[in-house]
C-alpha positions as CSV (number, residue, x, y, z in Angstrom):
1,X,3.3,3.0,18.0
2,X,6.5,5.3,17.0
3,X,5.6,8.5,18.9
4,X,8.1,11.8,18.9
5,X,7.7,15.3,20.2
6,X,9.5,17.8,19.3
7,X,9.7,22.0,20.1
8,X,9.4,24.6,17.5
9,X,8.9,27.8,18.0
10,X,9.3,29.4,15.1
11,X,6.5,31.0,13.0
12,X,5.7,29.2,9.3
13,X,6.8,32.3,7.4
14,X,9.7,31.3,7.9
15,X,10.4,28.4,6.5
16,X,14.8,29.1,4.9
17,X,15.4,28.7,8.9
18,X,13.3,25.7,9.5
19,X,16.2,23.3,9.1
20,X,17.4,23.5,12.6
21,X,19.4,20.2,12.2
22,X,22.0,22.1,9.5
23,X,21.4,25.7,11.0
24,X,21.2,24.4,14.4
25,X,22.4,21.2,15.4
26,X,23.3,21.5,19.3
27,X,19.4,22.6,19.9
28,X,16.8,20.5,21.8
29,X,14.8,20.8,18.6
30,X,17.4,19.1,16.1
31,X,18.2,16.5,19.1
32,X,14.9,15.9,18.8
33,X,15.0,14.9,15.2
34,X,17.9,12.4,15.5
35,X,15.7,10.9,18.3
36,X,13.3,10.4,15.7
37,X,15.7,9.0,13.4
38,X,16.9,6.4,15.9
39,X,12.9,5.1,16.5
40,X,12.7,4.8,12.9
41,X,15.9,3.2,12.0
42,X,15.8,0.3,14.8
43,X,12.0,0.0,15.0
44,X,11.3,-3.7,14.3
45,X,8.8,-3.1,11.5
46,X,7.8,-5.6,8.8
47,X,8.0,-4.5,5.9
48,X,10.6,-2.1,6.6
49,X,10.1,1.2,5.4
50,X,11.1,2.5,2.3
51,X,8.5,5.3,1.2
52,X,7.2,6.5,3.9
53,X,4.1,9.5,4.0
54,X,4.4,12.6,6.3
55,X,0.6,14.3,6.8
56,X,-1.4,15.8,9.5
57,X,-4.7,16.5,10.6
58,X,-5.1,19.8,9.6
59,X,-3.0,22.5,7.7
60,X,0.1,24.5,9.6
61,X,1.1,22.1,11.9
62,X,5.0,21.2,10.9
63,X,4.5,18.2,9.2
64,X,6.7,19.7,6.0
65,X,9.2,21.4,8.4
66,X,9.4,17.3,10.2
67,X,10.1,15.9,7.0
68,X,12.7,18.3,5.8
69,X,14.1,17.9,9.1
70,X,13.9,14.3,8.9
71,X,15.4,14.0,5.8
72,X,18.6,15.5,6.6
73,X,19.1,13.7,9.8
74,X,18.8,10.1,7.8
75,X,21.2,11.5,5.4
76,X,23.5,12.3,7.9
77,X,23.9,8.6,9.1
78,X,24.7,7.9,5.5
79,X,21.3,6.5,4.3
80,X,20.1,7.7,0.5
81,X,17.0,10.3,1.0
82,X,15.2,11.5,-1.3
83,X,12.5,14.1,-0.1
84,X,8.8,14.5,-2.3
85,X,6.9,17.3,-2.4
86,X,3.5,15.9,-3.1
87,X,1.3,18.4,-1.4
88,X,0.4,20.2,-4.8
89,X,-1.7,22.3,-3.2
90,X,0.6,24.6,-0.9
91,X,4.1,23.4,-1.9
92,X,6.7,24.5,0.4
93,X,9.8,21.9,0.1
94,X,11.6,24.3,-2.7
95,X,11.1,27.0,0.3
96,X,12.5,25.2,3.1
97,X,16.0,24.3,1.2
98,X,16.1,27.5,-0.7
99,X,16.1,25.7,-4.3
100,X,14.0,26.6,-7.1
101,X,10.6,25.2,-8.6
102,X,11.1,24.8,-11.8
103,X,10.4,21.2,-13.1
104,X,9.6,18.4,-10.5
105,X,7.6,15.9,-9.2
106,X,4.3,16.9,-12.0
107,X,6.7,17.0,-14.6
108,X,8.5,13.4,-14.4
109,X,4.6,11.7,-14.1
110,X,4.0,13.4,-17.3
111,X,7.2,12.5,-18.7
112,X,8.3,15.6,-19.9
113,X,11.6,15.6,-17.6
114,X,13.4,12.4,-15.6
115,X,14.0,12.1,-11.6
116,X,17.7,12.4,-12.3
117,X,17.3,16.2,-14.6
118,X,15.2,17.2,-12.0
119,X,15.8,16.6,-8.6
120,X,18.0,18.7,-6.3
121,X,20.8,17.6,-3.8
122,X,21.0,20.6,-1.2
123,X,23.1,18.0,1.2
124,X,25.0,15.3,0.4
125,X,23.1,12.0,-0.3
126,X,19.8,13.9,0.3
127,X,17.9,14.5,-2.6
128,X,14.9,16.6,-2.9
129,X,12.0,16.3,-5.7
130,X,9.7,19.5,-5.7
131,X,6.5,20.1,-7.3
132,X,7.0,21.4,-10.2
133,X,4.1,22.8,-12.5
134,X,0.9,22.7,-10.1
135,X,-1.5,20.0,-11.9
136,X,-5.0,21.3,-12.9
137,X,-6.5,18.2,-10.8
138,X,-4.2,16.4,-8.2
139,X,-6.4,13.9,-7.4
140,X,-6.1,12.7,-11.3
141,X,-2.5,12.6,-11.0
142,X,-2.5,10.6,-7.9
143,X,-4.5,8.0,-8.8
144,X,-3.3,7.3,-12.0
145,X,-0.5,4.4,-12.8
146,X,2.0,6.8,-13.8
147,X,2.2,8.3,-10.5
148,X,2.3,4.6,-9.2
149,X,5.1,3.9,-11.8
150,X,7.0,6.9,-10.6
151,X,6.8,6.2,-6.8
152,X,8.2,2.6,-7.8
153,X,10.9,3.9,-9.8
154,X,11.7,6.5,-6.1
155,X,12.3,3.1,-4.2
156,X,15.0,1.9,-6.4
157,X,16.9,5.4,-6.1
158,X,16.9,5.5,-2.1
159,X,16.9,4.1,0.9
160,X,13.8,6.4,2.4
161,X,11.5,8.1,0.1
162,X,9.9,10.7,2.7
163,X,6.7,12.0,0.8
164,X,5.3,16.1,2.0
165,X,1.4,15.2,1.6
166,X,-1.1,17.6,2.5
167,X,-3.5,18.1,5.4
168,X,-5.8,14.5,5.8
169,X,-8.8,17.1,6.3
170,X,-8.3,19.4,3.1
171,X,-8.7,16.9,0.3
172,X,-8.8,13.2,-0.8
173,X,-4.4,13.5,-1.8
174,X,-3.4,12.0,1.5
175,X,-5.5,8.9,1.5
176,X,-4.1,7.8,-2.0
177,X,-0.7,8.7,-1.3
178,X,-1.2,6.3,2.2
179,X,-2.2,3.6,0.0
180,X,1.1,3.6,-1.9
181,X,3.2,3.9,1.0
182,X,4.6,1.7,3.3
183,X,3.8,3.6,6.6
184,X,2.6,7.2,7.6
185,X,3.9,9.4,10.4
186,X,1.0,12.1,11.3
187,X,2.2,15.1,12.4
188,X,0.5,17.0,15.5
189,X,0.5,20.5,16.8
190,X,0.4,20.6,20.4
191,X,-1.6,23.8,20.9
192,X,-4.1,23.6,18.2
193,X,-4.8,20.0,16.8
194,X,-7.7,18.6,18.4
195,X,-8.1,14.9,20.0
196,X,-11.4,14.0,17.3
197,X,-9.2,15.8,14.4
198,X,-6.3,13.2,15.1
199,X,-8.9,10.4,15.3
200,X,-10.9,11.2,12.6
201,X,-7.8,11.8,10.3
202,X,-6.2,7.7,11.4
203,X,-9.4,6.6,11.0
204,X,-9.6,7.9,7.3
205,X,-6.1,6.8,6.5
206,X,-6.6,3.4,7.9
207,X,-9.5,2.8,5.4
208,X,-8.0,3.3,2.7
209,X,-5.3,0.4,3.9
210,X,-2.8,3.0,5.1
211,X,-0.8,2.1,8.2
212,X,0.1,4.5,10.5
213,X,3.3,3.9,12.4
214,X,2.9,6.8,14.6
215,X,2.6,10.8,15.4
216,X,5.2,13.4,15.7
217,X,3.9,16.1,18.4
218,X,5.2,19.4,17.0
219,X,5.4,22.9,18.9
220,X,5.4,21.9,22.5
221,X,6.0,24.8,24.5
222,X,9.5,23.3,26.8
């Protein structure tokens, strides 16, 4: 099972400095992040990952600040990224890169714009996809075959797809985006997410046929 730690200090409020590997790449935190990168990249995993789901237990514990991070490490190596902000409920992708939220994600699945008039690059060969117009009902969305459509048509335009879902113990989002998804990473905060939370939130996953590959432990105190 993949299994990362890394240290964050900072406070979610902030999120324009929580790219630590572009504002601050000498720090244990963004070391930390190409650490990462190297478990994923040489993993031996069958299938290997393409679209992979980023999610935690419960809300506030860094799992959109990870995949930003995340995102531009890969990028950095030369792989195509393309970063989705699917948690429709507290979007905060278009905050972390300082791009606007316009049209995005919502707005290709209707078909009222395409990936390519959409999407952002804030780094070279990283790509980010943000919300867009919020959808009256997510769950709708997710589960219909337009949204599967579009995630197929994501896999053909990068080498990782790294999806921002919400909190496994909000709503029902999470599980479907699992489902569609190669693997998941869950994202843990060491001083608040509880042992049962993390279990309970596998378990759920699991059931619905997603596969875990492992957790990220976020906000250790070093």
């Amino acid at each position: 099972m993949l299994m990362h730690r890394t240290s964050d200090r900072k406070g979610f409020d902030d999120l324009s400095e929580s790219l630590v590997t572009v504002s601050d790449p000498g720090s244990s935190a963004a070391e930390a992040y190409r650490s990462l990168r190297a478990t994923l990249l040489y993993a031996p995993l069958e299938p290997e990952p393409t679209l992979i789901t980023l999610t935690s237990p419960g809300p506030q514990e860094g799992k959109s600040t990870t995949c930003a991070n995340l995102g531009v490490v890969l990028a950095q190596v030369g792989k195509r990224v393309l970063v989705v902000d699917c948690d429709f409920r507290r979007p905060v992708q278009h905050k972390i890169f300082e791009v606007r939220n316009h049209f995005g994600v919502v707005d290709v699945v209707t078909g009222q714009h395409s990936v390519d008039d959409v999407w952002h690059e804030p780094l070279p060969r990283l790509h980010l996809l943000t919300v867009g117009s919020i959808p009256p009902d997510p769950t709708e969305l997710l589960s219909s075959q337009r949204f599967a459509k579009f995630l197929w048509q994501l896999r053909q335009k990068a080498d990782y797809v790294l999806v921002d879902a919400p909190p496994v113990g909000m709503v029902s989002d999470p599980t479907m985006l699992a489902n569609q998804s190669d693997y998941v990473i869950m994202v843990l905060d060491a001083q608040r997410t509880r042992k049962a939370s993390v279990r309970k939130s596998i378990r759920r996953l699991e059931s619905v046929g997603g596969t875990v590959l492992g957790t990220v432990m976020n906000k250790i105190k070093v």
